[in-house]
N, C-alpha and C positions, 0 to 999 in steps of 0.2 A: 404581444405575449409570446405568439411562436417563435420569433428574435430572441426574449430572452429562454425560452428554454434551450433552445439550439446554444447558449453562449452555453448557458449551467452543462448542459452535456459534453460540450467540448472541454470545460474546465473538470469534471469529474474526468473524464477519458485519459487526461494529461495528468491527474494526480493520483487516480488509483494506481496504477504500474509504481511510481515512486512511492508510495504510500507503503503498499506490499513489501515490495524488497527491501524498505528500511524497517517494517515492521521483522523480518524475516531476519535483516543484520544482529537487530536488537534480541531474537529469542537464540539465535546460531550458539551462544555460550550457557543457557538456559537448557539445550538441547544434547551440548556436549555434558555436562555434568551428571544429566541425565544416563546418559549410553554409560558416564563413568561406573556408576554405582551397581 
């Protein structure tokens, strides 16, 4: 058991950072439209 959460932790560790910034890509024009008005 402690094997696999050590793997789950390395894989969440390695996908939140990418996870973030493309959630971040996807609102950046959501954000601009915003400031627009």
């Amino acid at each position: 058991m402690a094997n696999e959460l050590q793997v789950l932790e390395l894989k969440v560790e390695k996908i939140t950072p990418a996870s973030i910034v493309s959630n971040v890509d996807k609102l950046e024009p959501f954000i601009e439209k915003v400031k627009e008005k």
